[in-house]
C-alpha positions in Angstrom: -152.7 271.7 -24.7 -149.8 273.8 -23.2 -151.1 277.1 -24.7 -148.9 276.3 -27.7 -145.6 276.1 -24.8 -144.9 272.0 -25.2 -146.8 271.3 -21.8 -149.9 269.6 -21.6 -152.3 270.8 -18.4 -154.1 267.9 -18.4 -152.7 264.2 -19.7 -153.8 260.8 -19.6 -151.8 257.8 -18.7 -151.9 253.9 -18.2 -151.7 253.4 -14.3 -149.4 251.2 -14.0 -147.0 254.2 -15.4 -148.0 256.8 -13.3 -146.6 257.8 -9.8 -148.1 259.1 -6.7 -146.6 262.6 -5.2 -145.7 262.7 -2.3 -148.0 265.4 -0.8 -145.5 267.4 1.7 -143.4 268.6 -1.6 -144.4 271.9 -3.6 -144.7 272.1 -7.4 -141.7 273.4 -7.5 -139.6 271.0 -5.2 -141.8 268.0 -6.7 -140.4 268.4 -10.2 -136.6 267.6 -9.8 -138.2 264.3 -8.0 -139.0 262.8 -10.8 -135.6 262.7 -13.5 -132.9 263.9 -11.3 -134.3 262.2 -7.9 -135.1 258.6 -9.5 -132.0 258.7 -11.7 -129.7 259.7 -8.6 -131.6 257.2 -6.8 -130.9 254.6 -9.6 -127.2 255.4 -9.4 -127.0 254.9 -5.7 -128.5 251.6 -6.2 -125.9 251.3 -9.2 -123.1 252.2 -6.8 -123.7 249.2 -4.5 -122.9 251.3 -1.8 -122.5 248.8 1.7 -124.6 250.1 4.6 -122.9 252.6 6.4 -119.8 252.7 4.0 -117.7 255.5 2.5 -119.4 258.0 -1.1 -117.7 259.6 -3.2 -119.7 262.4 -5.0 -118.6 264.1 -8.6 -120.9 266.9 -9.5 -123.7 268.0 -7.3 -126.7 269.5 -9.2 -129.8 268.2 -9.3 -129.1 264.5 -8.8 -126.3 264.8 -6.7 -127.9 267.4 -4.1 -130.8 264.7 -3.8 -128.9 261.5 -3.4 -126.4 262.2 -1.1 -129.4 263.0 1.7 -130.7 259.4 1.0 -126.8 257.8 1.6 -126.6 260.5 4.5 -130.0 259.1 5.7 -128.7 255.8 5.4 -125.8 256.3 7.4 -123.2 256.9 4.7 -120.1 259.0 4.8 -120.4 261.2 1.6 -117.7 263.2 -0.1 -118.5 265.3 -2.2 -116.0 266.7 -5.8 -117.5 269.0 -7.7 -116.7 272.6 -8.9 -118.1 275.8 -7.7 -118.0 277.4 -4.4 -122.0 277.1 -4.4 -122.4 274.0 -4.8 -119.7 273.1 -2.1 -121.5 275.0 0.8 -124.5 273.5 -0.3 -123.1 269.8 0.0 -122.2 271.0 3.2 -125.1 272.1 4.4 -126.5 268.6 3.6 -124.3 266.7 5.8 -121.3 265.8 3.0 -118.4 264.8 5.7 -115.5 266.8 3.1 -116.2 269.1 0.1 -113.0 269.4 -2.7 -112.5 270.4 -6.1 -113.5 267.8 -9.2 -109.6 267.0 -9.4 -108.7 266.3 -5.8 -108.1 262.9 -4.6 -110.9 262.1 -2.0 -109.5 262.6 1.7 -110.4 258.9 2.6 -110.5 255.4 0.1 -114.0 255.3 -0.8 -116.1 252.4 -1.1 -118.3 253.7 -3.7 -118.4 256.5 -5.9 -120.8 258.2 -8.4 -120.1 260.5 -11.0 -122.8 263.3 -11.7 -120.6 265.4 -14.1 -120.4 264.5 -17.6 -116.8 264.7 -17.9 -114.9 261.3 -18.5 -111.8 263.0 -17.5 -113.2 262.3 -13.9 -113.4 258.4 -14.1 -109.8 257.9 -13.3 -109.6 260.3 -10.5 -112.2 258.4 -9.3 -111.4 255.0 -9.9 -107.5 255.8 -8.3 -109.9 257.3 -4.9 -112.0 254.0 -4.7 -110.7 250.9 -1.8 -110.4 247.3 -2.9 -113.8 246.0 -4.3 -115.6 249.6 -5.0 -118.0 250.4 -7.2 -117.9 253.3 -9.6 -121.7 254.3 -11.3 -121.7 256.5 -13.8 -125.0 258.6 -13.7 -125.1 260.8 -17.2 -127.1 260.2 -20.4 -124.0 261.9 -22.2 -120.1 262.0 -21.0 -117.2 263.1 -23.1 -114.5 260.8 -23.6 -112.9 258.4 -21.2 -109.2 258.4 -21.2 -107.4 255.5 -21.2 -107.2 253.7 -18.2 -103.9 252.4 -16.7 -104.9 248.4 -14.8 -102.9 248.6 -12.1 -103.6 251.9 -10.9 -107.3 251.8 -12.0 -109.0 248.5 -12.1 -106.3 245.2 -10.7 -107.7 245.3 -7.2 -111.1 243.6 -8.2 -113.2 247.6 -9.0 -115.9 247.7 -10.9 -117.6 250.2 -13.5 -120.9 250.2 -13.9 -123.3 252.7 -16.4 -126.9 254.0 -15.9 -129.1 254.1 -18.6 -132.5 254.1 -16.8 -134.6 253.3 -13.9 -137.4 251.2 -13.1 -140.9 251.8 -12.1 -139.9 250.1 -8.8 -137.4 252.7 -8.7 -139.5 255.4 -9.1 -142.4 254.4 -6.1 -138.9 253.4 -3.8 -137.6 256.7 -3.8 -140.7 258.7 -4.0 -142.0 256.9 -0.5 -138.2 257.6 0.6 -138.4 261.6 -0.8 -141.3 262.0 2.0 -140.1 259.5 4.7 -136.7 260.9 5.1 -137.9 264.8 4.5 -135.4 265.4 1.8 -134.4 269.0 1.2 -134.9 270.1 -2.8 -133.1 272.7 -3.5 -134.3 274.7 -6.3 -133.3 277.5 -8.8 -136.3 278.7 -10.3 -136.3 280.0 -14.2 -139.3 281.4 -16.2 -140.0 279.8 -19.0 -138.8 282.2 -21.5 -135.2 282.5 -20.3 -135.3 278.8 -20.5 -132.1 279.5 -22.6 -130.1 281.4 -19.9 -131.0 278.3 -17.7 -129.4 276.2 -20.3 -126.4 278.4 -20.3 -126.2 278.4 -16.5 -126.3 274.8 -16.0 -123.3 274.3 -18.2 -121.3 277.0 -16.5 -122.2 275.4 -13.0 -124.2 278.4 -11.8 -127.3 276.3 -10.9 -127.4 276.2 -6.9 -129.7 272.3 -6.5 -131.8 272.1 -9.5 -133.0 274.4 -12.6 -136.8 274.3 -12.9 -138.7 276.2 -15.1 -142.0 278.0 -13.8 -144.8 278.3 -16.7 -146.5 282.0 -16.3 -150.6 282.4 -16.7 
């Protein structure tokens, strides 16, 4: 059981809760599939992105670097906001059409936006970037507070919020098949187990380049 670490080498699950692998991902690319993959994919789905439509993108870690290649793939044009030089050239080097700070209004009205970050502060910068009619998903568990929203600037011409709490099973298989179909490129930052906390530490300063994962050590 885990060697005493929290992590079970061997489990046993219902079926109907368990999800095939793709087989052409490594360990460590396989892992940020699973959370930040299905919940980015979730979001996208949240986002009600039209085919071929305009993305905005606020944060790009783990989820982020992951579902911007499935809107790329299905002929999106994503922009990405986040902070960190990093994680800019990275967006870039995954097909983002513009790259710009957290703060900066997006270059072109977007359709549909998603925010990664957990910083409420970005909703209305956001919600001012988004066309007539868009969507705005937000992906965290946690964000800090909203501010307070102004109805003509933010919300009159018919825009929509929309949270993300979870995702489906049908979810899951979706974007699993779509992880291997579409070849998508997981970026990874690999941590030992032990300095799981600098990881921790990392993540919140926005030094993680794709996704954190932690490698287990025989």
């Amino acid at each position: 059981m885990g060697r005493g670490r929290g992590y079970a080498e061997f489990a046993v699950v219902p079926e109907v809760f368990a999800d095939r692998m793709p087989t052409s991902f490594a360990d460590e690319q396989a892992a940020p599939l699973l959370c930040a993959g299905i919940i980015g994919y979730r979001s996208l789905l949240r986002a009600q992105l039209p085919p071929g439509d305009r993305l905005g993108i606020y944060g790009f870690g783990a989820s982020a670097h992951l579902t911007a290649q499935v809107a790329n793939a299905q002929g999106a044009e994503v922009h990405v906001l986040t902070r960190g030089q990093e994680a800019r050239e990275l967006a870039l080097q995954l097909g983002a059409a513009s790259v710009g700070g957290p703060f900066d209004p997006a270059p072109v009205p977007l359709d549909a936006a998603i925010i990664f970050a957990p910083a409420g502060e970005l909703v209305p910068m956001a919600l001012e970037s988004l066309g007539p009619g868009g969507t705005l998903a937000l992906a965290g568990i946690h964000m800090s507070n909203i501010p307070v929203l102004d109805y003509q600037r933010h919300l009159f011409q018919e825009c929509t919020i929309r949270s993300v709490t979870s995702n489906t099973r049908h979810d899951g298989e979706e974007f699993l098949v779509l992880a291997q179909r579409l070849g998508v490129q997981v970026t990874t930052t690999p941590v030992a187990f032990e300095h799981a906390d600098l990881a921790l530490r990392d993540l919140a300063a926005g030094h993680v380049r794709g996704a954190a994962v932690l490698s287990l050590t025989r």
